[in-house]
C-alpha positions, 0 to 999 in steps of 0.5 A: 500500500505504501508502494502504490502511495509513493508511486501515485504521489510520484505520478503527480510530481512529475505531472507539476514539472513537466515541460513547456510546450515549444514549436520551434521552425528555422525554415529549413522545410515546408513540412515544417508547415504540415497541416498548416494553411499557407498563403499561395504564391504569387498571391494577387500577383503582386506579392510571392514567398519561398525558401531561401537561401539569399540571406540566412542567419543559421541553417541553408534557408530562411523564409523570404516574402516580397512584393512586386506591384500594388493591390487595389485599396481594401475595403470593409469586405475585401482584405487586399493587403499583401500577404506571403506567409505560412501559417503557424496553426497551433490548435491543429497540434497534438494538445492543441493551442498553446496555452498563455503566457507565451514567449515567442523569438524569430529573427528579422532581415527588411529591406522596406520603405514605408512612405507616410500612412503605410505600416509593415507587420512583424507579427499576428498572433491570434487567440480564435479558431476562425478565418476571421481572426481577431489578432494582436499585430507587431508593427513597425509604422512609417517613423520605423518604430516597433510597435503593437496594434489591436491593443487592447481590443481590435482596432485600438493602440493603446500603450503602457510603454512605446518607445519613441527613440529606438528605430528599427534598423534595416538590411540586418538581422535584427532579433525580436522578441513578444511575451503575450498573454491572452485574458480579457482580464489580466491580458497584455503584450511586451516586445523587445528589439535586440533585447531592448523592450519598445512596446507594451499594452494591455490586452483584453481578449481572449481565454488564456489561449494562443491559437494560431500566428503567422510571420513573414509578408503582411503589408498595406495593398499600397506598397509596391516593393520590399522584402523580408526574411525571417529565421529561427523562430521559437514559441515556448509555453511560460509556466 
């Protein structure tokens, strides 16, 4: 009896230590990408994306979006951004979404020019099952900053701390890294660049899930050249 007891007790231990979950993808494979929706190539025929060896930082490939030509102007009904990107779909994952708080690292090569009012995206991050997503972005805005977008709720901007000072620096590789926390209560989001924290905001939406990203090519239909490369990206579960 005191056998079973202690082996049941052990049980529990390492049930209360066991690991984080990670999905981890230096874009060395598109099976890193299974089962995962991916924007098709060439899409809208203004914009494509590829495995590609033209600027790497570790591994033979990094990811490469770019665009060629302009969209027309998106409407209410219509989203005409440019788009080139897999899709990270974690709630199709054995164990499903991820649970928050999350730290997610990748790292970035741009080469872009953002005339007044247009806006690249790093990031989306998304905490629904929907085509529809109702996400927290990581932008950087025509004054080169890094920064968050729908925050707290879709559509707003509102920080507790944006720097106004660090630009984002182009044509090198720079690391970026997001702590997110989906919770309509105690939500929040954080991002540094090098190490450096430039955006945090609180974040009021969601149920402590964290569903489904995308990195890579996300851009205004205006924008008619530019590219971006990404690498070893991380996604790890806080306990």
């Amino acid at each position: 009896m005191i056998r079973i007891l202690t082996l049941a007790f052990a049980l529990i231990g390492v049930q209360a230590v066991a690991q984080p979950r990670s999905f981890a993808t230096s874009f060395e494979s598109v099976e890193d990408f299974d089962g995962f929706y991916i924007v098709p190539q060439n899409d809208k025929g203004t914009s494509s994306h590829e495995l590609s060896q033209e600027q790497v930082r570790s591994g033979r490939f990094a990811h490469k979006g770019w665009m060629y030509g302009a969209n027309r102007r998106s409407s209410f009904l219509v989203n005409n951004n440019h788009r080139g990107y897999p899709t990270i779909q974690l709630y199709k994952l054995e164990g499903g979404a991820f649970k928050t708080p999350v730290r997610i690292e990748f790292w970035v090569w741009l080469d872009m020019e953002l005339k007044p009012g247009e806006w690249f995206s790093f990031a989306t991050l998304d905490h629904t099952t929907r085509d529809t997503w109702d996400p927290v972005l990581v932008n950087l805005s025509d004054q080169g900053f890094v920064h968050l977008m729908h925050v707290p709720e879709n559509g707003e901007a509102e920080y507790r701390f944006q720097t106004d000072s660090l630009r984002f620096p182009m044509r090198e590789w720079v690391k970026l890294e997001v702590e997110l926390h989906f919770d309509a209560e105690n939500g929040y989001a954080k991002v540094w660049q090098n190490g450096s924290l430039v955006s945090e905001a609180p974040v009021t939406k969601g149920d402590g899930l964290f569903t489904q990203a995308h990195f890579g090519l996300y851009a205004p239909p205006s924008m008619t050249e530019g590219v971006v490369y990404n690498d070893d990206l991380v996604i790890t579960e806080i306990n």
